[in-house]
TIVEX-469300 format. One record per residue (C-alpha): residue number from 1; z negated, y, x negated; residue in three letters. Coordinates in pm, 1 decimal, m for minus. Layout:
REM TIVEX-469300
    n         z         y         x  res
  NUM         Z         Y         X  ALA
...
***
This chain:
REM TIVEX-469300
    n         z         y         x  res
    1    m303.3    2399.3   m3719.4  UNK
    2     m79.9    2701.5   m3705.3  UNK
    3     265.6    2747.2   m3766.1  UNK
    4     494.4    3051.2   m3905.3  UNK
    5     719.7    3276.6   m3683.5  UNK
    6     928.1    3518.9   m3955.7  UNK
    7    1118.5    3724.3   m3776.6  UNK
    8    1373.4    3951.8   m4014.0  UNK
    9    1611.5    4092.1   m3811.8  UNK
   10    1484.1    4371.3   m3579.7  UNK
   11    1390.0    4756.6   m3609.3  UNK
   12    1021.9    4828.9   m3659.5  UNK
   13    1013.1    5275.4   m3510.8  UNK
   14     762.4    5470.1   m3669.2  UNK
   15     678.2    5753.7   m3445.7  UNK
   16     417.6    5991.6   m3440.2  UNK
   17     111.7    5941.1   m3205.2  UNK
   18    m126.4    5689.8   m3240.9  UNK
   19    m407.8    5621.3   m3038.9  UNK
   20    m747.2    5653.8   m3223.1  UNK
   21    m941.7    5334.9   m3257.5  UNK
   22   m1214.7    5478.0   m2994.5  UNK
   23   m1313.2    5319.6   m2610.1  UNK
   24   m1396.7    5591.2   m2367.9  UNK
   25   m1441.7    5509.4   m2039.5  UNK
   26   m1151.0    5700.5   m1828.4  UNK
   27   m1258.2    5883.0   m1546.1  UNK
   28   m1269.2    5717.3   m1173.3  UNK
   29    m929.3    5789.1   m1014.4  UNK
   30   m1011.3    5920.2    m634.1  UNK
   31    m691.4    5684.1    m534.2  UNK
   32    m526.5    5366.9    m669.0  UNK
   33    m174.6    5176.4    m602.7  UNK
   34     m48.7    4874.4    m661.4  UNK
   35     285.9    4878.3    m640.2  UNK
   36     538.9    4592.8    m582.0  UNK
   37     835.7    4723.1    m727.1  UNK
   38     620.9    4576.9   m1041.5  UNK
   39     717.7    4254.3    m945.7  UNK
   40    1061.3    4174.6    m946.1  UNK
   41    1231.5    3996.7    m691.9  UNK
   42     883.5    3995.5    m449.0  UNK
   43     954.2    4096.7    m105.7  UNK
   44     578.0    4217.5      22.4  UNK
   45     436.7    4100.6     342.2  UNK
   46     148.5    4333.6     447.2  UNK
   47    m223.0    4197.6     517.2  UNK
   48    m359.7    4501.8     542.1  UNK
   49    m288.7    4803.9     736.0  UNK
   50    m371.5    5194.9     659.1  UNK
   51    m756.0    5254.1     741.3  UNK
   52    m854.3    4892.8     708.5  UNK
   53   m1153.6    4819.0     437.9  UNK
   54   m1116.2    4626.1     159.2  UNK
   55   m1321.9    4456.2    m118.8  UNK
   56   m1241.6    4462.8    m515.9  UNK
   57   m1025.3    4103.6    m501.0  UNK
   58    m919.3    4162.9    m131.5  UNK
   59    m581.7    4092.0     m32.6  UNK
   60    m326.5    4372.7       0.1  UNK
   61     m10.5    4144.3      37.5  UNK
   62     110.8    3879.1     m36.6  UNK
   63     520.7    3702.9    m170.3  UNK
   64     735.0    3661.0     128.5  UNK
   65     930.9    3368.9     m32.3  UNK
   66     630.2    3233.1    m218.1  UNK
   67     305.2    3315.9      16.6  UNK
   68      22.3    3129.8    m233.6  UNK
   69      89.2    3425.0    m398.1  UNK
   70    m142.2    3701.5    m293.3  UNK
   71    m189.7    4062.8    m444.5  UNK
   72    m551.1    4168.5    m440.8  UNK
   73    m700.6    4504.9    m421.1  UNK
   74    m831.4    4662.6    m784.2  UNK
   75   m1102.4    4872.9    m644.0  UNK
   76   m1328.4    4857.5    m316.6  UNK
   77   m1223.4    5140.7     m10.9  UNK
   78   m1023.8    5231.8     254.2  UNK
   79    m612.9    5160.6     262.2  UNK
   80    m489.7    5521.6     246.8  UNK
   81    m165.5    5481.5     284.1  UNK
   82     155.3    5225.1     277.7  UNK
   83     386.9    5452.8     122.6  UNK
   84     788.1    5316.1     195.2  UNK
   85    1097.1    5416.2      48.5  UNK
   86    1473.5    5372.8     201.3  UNK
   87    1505.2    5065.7     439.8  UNK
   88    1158.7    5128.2     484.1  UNK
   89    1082.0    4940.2     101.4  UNK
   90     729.1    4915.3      42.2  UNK
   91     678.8    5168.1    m265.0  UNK
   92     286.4    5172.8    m331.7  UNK
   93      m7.9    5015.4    m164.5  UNK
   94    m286.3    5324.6    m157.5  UNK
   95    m673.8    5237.1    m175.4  UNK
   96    m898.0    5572.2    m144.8  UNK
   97   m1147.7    5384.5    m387.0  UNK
   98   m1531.1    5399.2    m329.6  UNK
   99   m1764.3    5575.3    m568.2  UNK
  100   m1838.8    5248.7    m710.3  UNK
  101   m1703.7    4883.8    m624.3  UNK
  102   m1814.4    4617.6    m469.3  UNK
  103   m1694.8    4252.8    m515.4  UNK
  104   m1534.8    3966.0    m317.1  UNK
  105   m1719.7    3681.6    m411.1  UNK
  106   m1507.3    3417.7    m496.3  UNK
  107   m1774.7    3207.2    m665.2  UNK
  108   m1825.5    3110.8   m1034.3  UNK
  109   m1630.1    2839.0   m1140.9  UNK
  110   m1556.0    2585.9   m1490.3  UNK
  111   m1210.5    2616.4   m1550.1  UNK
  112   m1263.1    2351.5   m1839.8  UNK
  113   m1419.1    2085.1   m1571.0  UNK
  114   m1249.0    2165.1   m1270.7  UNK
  115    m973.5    1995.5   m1084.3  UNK
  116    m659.4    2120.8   m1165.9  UNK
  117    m504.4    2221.6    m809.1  UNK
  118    m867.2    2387.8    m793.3  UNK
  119    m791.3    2605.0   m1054.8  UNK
  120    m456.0    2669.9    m935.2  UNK
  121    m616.6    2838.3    m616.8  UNK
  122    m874.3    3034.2    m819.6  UNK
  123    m602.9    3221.8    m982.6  UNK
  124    m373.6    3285.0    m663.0  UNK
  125    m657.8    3418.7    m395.2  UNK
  126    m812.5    3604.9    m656.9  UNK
  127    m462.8    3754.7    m716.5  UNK
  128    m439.0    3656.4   m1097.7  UNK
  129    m119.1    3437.0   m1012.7  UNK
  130      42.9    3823.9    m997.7  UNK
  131      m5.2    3838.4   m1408.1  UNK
  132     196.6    3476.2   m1434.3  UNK
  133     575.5    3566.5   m1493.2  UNK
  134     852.0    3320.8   m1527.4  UNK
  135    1183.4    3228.4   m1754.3  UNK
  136    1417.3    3231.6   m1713.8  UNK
  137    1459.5    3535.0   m1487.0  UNK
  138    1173.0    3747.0   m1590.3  UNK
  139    1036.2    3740.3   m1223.9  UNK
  140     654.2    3612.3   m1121.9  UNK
  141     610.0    3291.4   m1123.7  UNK
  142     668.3    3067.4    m823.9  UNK
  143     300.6    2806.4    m798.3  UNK
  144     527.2    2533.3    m685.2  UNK
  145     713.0    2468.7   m1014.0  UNK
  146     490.0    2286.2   m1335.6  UNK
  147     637.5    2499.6   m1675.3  UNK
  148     706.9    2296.3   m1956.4  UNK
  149     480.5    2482.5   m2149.1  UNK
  150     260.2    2852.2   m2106.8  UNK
  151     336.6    3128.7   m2373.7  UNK
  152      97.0    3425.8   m2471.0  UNK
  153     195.5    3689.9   m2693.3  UNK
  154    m115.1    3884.4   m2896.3  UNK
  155     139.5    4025.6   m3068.4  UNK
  156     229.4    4391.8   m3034.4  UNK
  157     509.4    4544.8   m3235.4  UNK
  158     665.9    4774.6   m2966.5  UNK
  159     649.9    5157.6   m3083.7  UNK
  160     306.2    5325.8   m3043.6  UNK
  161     181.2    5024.2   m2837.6  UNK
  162    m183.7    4946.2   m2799.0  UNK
  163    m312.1    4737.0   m3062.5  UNK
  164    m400.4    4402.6   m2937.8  UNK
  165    m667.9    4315.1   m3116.7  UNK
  166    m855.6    4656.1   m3110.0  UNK
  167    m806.9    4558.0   m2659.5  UNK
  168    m919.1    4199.7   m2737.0  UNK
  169   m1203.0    4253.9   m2956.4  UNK
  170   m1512.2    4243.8   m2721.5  UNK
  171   m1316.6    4012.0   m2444.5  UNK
  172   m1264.7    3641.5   m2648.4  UNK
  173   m1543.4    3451.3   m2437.9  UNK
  174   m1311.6    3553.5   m2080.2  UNK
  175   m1007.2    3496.5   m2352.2  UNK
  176   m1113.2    3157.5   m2353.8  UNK
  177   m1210.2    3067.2   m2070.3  UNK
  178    m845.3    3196.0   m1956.9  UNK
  179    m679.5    2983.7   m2142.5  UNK
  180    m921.4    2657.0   m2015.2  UNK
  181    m782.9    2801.5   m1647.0  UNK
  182    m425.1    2833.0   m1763.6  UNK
  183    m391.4    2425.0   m1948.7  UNK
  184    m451.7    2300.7   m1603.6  UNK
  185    m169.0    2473.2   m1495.5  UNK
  186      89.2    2278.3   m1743.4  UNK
  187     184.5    1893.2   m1881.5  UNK
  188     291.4    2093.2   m2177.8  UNK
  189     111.2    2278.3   m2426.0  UNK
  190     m53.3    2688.8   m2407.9  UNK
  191     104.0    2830.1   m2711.5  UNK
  192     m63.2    3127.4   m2852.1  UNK
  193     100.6    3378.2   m3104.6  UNK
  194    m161.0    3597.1   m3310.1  UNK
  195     m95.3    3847.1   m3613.8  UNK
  196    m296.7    4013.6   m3894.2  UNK
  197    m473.7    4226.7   m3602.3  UNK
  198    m531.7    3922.0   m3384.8  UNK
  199    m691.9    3684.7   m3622.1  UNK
  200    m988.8    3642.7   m3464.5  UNK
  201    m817.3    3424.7   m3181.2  UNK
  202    m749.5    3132.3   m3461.8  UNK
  203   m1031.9    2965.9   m3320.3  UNK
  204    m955.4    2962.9   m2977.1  UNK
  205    m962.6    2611.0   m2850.8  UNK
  206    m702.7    2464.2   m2643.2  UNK
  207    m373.6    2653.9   m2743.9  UNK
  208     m98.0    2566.7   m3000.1  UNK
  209    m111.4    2847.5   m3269.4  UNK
  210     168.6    3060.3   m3434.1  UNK
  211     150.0    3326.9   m3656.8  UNK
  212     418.6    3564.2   m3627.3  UNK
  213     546.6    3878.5   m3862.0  UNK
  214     839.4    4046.8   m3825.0  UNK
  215     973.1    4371.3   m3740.3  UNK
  216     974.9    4471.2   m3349.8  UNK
  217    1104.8    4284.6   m3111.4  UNK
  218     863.3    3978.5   m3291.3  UNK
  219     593.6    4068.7   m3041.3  UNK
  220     842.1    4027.2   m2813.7  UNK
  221     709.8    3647.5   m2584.0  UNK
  222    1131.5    3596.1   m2545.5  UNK
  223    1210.0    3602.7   m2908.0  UNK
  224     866.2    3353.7   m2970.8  UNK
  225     987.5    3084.4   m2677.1  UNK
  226    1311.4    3124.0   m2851.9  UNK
  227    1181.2    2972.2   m3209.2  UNK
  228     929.0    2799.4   m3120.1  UNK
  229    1018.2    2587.5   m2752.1  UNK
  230    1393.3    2754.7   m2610.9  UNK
  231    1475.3    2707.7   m2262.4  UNK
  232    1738.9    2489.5   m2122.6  UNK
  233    1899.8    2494.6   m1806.0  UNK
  234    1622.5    2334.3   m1567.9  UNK
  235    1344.0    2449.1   m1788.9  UNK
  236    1042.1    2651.4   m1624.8  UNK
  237     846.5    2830.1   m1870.2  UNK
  238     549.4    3081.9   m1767.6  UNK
  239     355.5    3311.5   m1982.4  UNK
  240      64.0    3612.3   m1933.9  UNK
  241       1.0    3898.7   m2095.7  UNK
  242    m320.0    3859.4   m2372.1  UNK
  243    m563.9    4120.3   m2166.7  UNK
  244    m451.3    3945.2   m1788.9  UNK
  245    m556.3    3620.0   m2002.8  UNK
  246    m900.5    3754.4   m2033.7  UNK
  247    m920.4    3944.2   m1668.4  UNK
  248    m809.7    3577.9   m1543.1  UNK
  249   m1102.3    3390.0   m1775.6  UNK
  250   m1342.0    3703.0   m1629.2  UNK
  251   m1233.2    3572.2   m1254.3  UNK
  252   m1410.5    3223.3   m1343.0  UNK
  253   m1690.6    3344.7   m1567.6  UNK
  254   m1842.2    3605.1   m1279.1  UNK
  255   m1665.1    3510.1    m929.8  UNK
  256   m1531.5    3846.9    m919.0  UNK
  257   m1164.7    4022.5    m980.0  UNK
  258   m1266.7    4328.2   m1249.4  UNK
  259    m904.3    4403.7   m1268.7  UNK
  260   m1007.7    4632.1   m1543.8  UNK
  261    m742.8    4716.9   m1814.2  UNK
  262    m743.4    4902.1   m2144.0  UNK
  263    m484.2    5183.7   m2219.2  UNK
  264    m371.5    5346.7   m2528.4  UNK
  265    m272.9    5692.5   m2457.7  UNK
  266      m0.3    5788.8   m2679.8  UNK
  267     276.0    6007.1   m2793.1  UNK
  268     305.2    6321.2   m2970.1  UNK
  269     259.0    6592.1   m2676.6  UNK
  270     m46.5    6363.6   m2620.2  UNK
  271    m394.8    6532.3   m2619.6  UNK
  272    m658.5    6277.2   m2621.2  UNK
  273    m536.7    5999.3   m2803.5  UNK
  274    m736.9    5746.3   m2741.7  UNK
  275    m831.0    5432.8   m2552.5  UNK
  276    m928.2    5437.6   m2203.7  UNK
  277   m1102.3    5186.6   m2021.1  UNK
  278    m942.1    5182.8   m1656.6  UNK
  279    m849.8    5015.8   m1367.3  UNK
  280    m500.7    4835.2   m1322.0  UNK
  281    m284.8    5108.3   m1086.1  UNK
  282    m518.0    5453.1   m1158.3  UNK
  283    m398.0    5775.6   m1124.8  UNK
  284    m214.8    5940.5   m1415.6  UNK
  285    m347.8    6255.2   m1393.2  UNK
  286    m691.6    6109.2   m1472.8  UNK
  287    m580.5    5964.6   m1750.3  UNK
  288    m304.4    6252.8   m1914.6  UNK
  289    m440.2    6555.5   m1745.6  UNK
  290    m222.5    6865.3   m1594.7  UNK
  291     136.4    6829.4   m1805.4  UNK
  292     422.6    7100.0   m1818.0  UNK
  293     762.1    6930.3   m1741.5  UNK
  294     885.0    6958.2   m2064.6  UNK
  295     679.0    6643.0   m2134.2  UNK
  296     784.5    6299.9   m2016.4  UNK
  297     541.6    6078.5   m1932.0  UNK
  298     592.7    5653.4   m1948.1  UNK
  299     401.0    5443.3   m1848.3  UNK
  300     435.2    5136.4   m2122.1  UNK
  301     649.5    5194.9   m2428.6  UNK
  302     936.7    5397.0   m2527.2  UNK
  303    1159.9    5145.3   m2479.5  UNK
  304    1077.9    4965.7   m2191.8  UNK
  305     813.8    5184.2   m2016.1  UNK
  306     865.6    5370.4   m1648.3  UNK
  307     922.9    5747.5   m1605.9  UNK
  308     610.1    5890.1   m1449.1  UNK
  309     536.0    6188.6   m1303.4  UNK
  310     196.5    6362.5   m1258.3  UNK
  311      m7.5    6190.8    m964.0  UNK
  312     179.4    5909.8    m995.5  UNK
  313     m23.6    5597.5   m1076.9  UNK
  314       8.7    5359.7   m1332.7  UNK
  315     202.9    5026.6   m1381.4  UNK
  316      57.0    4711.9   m1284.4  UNK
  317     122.7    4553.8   m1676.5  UNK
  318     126.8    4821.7   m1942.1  UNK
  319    m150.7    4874.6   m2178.7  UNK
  320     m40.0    5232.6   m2269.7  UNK
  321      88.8    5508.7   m2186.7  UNK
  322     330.6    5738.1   m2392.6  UNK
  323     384.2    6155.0   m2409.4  UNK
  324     654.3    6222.5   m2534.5  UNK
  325     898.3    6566.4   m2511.6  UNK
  326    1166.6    6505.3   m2254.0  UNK
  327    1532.0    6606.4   m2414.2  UNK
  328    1635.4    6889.8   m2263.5  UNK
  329    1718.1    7146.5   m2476.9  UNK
  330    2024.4    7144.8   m2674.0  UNK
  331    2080.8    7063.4   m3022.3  UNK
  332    2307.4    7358.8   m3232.6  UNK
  333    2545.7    7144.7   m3492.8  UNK
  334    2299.3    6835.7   m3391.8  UNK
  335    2559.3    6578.6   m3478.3  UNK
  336    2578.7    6684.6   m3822.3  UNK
  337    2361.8    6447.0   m4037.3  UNK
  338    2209.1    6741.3   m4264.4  UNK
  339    2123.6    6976.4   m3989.4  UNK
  340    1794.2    6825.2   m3854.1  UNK
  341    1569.8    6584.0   m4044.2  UNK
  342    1329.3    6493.3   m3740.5  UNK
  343    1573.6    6285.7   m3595.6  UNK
  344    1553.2    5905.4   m3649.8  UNK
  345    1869.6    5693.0   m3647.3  UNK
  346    1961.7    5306.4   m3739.2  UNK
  347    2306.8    5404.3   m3874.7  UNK
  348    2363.3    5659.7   m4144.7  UNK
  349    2461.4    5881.5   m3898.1  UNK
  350    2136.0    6141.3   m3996.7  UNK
  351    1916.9    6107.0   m4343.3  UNK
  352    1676.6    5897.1   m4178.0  UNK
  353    1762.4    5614.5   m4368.8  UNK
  354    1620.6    5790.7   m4713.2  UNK
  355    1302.6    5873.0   m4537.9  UNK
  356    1157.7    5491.4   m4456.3  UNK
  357     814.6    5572.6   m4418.0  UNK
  358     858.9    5913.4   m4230.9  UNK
  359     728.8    5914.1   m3870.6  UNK
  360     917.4    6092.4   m3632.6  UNK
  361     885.0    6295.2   m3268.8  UNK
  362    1135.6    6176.9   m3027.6  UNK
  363    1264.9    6335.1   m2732.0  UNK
  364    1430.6    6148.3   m2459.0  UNK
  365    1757.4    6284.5   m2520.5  UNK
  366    2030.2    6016.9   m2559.8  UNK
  367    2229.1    6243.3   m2781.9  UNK
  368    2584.2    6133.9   m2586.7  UNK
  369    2676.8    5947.8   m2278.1  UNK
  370    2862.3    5616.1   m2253.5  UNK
  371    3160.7    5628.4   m2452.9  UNK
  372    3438.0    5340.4   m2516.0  UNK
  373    3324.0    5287.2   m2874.4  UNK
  374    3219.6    4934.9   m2972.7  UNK
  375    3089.7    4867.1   m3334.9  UNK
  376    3096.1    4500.2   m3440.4  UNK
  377    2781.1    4328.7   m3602.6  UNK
  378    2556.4    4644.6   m3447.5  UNK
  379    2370.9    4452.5   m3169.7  UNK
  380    2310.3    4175.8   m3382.1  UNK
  381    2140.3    4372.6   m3636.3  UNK
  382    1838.2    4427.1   m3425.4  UNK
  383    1822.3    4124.4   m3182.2  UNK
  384    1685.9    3863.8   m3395.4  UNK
  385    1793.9    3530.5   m3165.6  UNK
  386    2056.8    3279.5   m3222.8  UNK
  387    2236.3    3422.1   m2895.1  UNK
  388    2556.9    3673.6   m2920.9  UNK
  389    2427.0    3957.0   m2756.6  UNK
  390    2735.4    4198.5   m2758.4  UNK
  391    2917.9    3872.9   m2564.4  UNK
  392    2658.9    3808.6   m2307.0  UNK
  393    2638.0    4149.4   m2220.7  UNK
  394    2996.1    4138.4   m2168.6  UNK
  395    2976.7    3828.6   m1950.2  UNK
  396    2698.3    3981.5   m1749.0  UNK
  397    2929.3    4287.4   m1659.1  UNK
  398    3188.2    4061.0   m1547.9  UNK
  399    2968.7    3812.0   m1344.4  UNK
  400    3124.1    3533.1   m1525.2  UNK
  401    2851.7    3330.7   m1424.8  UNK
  402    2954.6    2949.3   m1678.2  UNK
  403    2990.0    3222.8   m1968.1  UNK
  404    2618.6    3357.9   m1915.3  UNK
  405    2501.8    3032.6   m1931.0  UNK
  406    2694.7    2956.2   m2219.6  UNK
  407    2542.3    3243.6   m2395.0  UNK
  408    2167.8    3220.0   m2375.0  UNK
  409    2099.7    3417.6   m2007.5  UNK
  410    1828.1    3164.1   m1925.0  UNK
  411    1674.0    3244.7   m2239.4  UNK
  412    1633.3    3664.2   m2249.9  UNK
  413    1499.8    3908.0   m2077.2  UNK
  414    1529.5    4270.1   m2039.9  UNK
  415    1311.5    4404.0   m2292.9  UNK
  416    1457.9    4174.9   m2552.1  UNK
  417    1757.6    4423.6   m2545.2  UNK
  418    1547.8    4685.4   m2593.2  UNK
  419    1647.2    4814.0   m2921.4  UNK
  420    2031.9    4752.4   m2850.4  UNK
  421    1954.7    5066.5   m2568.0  UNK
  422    1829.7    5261.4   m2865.1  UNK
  423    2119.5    5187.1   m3165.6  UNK
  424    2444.2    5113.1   m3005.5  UNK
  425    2726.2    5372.9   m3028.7  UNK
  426    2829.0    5283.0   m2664.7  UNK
  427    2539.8    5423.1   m2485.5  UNK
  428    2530.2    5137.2   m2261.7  UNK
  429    2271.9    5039.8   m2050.3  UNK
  430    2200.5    4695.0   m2206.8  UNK
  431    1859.1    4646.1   m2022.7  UNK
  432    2020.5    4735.4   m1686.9  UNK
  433    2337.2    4495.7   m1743.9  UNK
  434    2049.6    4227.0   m1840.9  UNK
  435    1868.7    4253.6   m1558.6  UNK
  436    2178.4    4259.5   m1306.7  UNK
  437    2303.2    3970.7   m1453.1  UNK
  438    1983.6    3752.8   m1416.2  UNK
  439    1962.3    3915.7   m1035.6  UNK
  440    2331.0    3737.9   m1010.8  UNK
  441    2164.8    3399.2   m1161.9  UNK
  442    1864.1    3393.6    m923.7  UNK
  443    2113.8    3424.1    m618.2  UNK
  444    2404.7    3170.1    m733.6  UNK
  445    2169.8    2941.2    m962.7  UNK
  446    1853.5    2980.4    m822.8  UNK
***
């Protein structure tokens, strides 16, 4: 039986740039990357070293604080190249891919019959454990701890992000099968939250269901944990993205890691808007082409995606990617409400607000810098948990460490102050300050 999740406070952006509800297969990057600044908090140790061949599921590297956890290879070729950043950080993890792949074997296997702590290692040699992420802390999960329960959102409400059940359609048999692999991982229950678009997963077996409606952040897993099982100091909660459910499910079904994802390539200054069928980490350019760099390119959402540039490859999570014009030309009289009408706004700052159904072009202009301005009742007008955002943000800044906990840190993440980036007057960095502040919690709380 299924339950209700209304969510009413929140801001649903209509922008222009839709993918087209059409799957073309992308063409074959010549390189891929995975890259661990992906994964939060993971230190990589190298397995491989440049020139060494590798398999489709091999092992690139692997946690230095949690070493079941192994990152696999998304294609079959040679290690190009370890690229490092300053202390010598491990950026990217290069594979010059083969014309085709070819497979580690790691054997078919019933996730429904099997032994639990058998399970457990399908998913971490095959490298799936990489798509398991933790709260609190929004950092990949550590195979040691049991969650109280496993969360997974089908549920997409972000601006111009792919739909869900357009990606899903063809992949419920590995769906299932995915979630067989993931109850062995948990006492607890697999909650699944599905919308209009996502209906078809009401008769998945094995998962507690929840309908959810609401403006964005509702696809947000955060907000759903938060009405449906919060987290208390202690608590260990995992969840997966829907598609890594069904690329996990595919692991047990063939024997093979097909780390194959689907990307919706949007934006305005997009050309091709379509779907793409890829691999996790390809190149950019294969998928947006040659861009001018007047045109920003993310790699996720809007609000939450990474800054890409051309050649660069994409993330390790997103399921789209977004064109959009980059904000750097100035505005005449822009702050004047009547002067433009293609600029959307939450506050009655422009004539947005008489336009409701208007879609709109954004730029990535941030029209101001941080300024000492503070308007009450603002944050909470988009963040639709019982936690005082404006407060927490505040105790975050000062490290106050008993406040934080007070105020819901165990229970948020950074893309659940996604939208307070976009409205408030301060121009703060809410997502940063989130993300800080849980980076203070992991070291004094652990």
């Amino acid at each position: 039986m299924s339950k209700d999740i209304r969510i009413k406070r929140g801001l649903s952006l209509r922008l222009k740039g839709e993918a087209e509800k059409q799957l073309v297969e992308a063409p074959r990057s010549k390189t891929y990357a995975i890259k661990p600044p992906d994964f939060h908090s993971v230190i990589p140790k190298m397995v491989v070293k440049e020139g060494d061949r590798v398999l489709a599921g091999d092992a690139l590297f692997f946690s230095k604080y949690a070493e079941e956890v192994i990152f696999t290879s998304p294609v079959s070729g040679t290690v190009l190249e370890i690229k490092r950043g300053a202390k010598r950080r491990i950026l990217e993890v290069i594979v010059e891919a083969d014309p085709s792949d070819t497979y580690k074997d790691f054997g078919k296997l019933s996730a429904a019959s099997s032994n639990p702590e058998i399970v457990k290692s399908r998913i971490l040699e095959s490298g799936c454990g990489a798509f398991i992420i933790q709260r609190p802390y929004d950092i990949v999960a550590d195979p040691a701890d049991t969650p109280k329960a496993i969360f997974i959102s089908a549920v997409s409400t972000a601006p111009l992000a792919a739909d869900l059940g357009f990606v899903l359609k063809d992949k419920v048999a590995a769906f299932q099968e995915g979630v067989y692999a993931l109850q062995k991982l948990t006492a607890g229950k697999v909650h699944l939250s599905i919308d209009d678009k996502t209906s078809f997963l009401k008769d998945i077996k094995g998962v507690e269901l929840h309908n959810v409606k609401g403006p964005h952040p509702a696809g947000n897993v955060g907000v759903q944990i938060h009405n449906i099982d919060p987290i208390n100091i202690g608590d260990r909660v995992w969840t997966i993205g829907a598609e890594d459910v069904s690329i996990l499910g595919n692991v047990f079904l063939t024997g093979q890691y097909h780390a194959d994802r689907t990307v919706a390539l949007t934006g305005s200054e997009a050309k091709e808007r379509k779907y793409y069928k890829t691999k996790i980490g390809a190149n950019s350019i294969d998928l947006v082409g040659d861009v001018s760099e007047d045109i920003r390119i993310i790699s996720g959402d809007v609000l939450t995606g990474t800054k890409l540039s051309v050649n660069q490859y994409l993330g390790f999570f997103p399921n789209s990617v977004t064109l959009i014009p980059e904000g750097n030309k100035h505005r005449m009289l822009g702050w004047l409400p009547f002067t433009y009408n293609n600029i959307h706004s939450n506050s009655r700052t422009s004539l947005s607000f008489l336009f409701p159904n208007k879609k709109y072009e954004p730029n990535t202009n941030l029209n101001g810098e941080e300024r000492a301005l503070v308007v009450t009742g603002e944050m909470e007008e988009v963040f639709p948990m019982d936690i005082y955002p404006m407060q927490l943000l505040k105790a975050c800044m000062a490290g106050e460490i008993e406040k934080m906990e007070n105020l819901g840190i165990y229970e948020v993440a950074p893309e659940d102050f996604a939208l307070i980036d976009y409205v408030n007057t301060s121009k703060i960095e809410a997502q940063e300050i989130i993300r800080l502040g849980l980076d203070l919690m992991i070291t004094e709380v652990g």
